[in-house]
N, C-alpha and C positions, 0 to 999 in steps of 0.2 A: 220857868226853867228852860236856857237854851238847850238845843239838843247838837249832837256832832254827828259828822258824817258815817264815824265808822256806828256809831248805837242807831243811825237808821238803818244804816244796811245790815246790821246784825237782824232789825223788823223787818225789816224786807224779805232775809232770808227766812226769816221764823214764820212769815204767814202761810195761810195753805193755797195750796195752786190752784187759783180763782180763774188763771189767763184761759183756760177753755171753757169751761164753767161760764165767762163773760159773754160769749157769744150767742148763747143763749137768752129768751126771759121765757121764764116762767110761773106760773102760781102752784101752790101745794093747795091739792084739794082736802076734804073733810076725811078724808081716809088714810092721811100722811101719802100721798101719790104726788107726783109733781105730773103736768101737763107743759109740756113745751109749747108755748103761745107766741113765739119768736124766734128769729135769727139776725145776728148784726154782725157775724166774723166776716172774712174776707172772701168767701167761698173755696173753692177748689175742692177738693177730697174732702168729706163731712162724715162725723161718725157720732151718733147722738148719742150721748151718755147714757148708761145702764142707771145713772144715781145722778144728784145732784152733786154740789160739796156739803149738804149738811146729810147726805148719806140716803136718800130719799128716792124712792125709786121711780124711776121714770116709765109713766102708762102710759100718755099718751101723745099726739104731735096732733094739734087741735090745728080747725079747719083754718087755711087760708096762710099757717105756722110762715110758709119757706116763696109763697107764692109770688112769679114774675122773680126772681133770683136769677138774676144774667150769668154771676161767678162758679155759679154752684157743678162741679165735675163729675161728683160720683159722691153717692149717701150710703151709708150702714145704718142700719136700725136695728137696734139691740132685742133680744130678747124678753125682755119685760116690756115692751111695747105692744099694747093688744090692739090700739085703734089706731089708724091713720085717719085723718080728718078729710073731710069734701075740701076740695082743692088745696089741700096741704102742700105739693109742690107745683101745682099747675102754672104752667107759661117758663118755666124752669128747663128754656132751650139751649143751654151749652149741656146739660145733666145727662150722662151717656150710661150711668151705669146705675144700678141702684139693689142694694144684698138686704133684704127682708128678714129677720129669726124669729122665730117664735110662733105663738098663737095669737095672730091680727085681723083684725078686718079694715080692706081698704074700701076708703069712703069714694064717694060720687065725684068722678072727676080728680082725683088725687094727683094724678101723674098726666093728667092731659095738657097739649099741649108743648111736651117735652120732645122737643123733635130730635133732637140728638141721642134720646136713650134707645140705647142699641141692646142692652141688658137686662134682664130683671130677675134674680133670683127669688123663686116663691117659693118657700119651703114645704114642706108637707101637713104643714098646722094652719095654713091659711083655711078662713072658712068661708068668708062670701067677697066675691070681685064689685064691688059697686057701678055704679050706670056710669059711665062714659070715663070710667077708671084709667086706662092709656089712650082715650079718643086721639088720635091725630098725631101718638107716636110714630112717625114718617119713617124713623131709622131701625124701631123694632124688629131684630128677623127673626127669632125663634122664643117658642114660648110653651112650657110645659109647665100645664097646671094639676097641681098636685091632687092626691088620693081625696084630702079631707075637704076641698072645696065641695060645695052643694050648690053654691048661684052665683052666674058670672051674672053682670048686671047689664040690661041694655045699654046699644051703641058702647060697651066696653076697650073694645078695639078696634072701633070703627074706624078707616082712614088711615090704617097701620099698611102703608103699602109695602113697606118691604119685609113682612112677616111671609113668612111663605112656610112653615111647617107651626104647627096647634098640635097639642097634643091634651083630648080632654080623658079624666079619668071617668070609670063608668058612672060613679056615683052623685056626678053634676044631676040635681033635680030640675033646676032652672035656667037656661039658656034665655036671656032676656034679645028683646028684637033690637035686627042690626048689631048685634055683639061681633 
């Protein structure tokens, strides 16, 4: 059966909006969770989907997900996001800004590297900063970690020279060395 122009474009319009959904890969784990295990869009502004397209909720951004990304501007990470992976965005030197929701933990080295992030929103639900987490954010200048934090992890913000105000809350257990 040929087909015409106008009955594809009619499928065209009918399919569901895959085009952000593509820049992504990921696997559905055993729990119907998807893990974001790549990035292939063009970078600039990134905002990780809350869901997949088959509606699937997004846990995690496994290690290594975004890492050495030249394009990458500024990331959102949604709210059903609970782990950020060991160098998830590490070497990810144009990334100046980065908005964390939810209840997460970021992994060992995540954002190291990033020399251009100047921002990092950490919400009130984060619970442990991992070892060498913003190590060598060069551009970092201010940084308040919230109530529910209990362990910032060694060398965490080691090398963060232009950080000049910290603000820890009382209830940090763990100060890991060179943080």
């Amino acid at each position: 059966m040929k087909r015409t122009w106008p009955s594809l474009l009619v499928l065209l319009l009918l399919a569901p909006p895959a085009v952000v959904q593509a820049q992504f890969t990921y696997i559905t784990n055993v729990d119907n969770t998807v893990t974001i295990i790549g990035y292939t869009g063009s970078g600039g502004a990134v905002t990780i989907p809350a869901t997949n397209v088959n509606g699937l909720l997004v846990t995690r951004i496994v290690d290594t997900a975004f890492e050495g990304n030249t394009s990458l501007t500024s990331v959102t990470i949604p709210y059903g996001v609970t782990s950020i992976g060991d160098s998830a965005f590490d070497g990810c030197v144009s990334l100046a800004s980065a908005t964390i929701a939810g209840r997460v933990t970021i992994g060992d080295s995540a954002f190291s590297d990033c020399t251009s992030l100047a921002s990092v929103m950490i919400p009130g639900s984060i619970t442990s900063i991992g070892d060498d987490a913003f190590y060598d954010c060069s551009s970092l200048t201010t940084l308040t970690i919230s109530g529910s934090v209990t362990n910032v992890g060694a060398w965490a913000f080691f090398n963060c020279t232009s950080l000049n105000s910290v603000t820890i809350p009382a209830n940090v257990t763990n100060i890991g060395e060179q943080a």
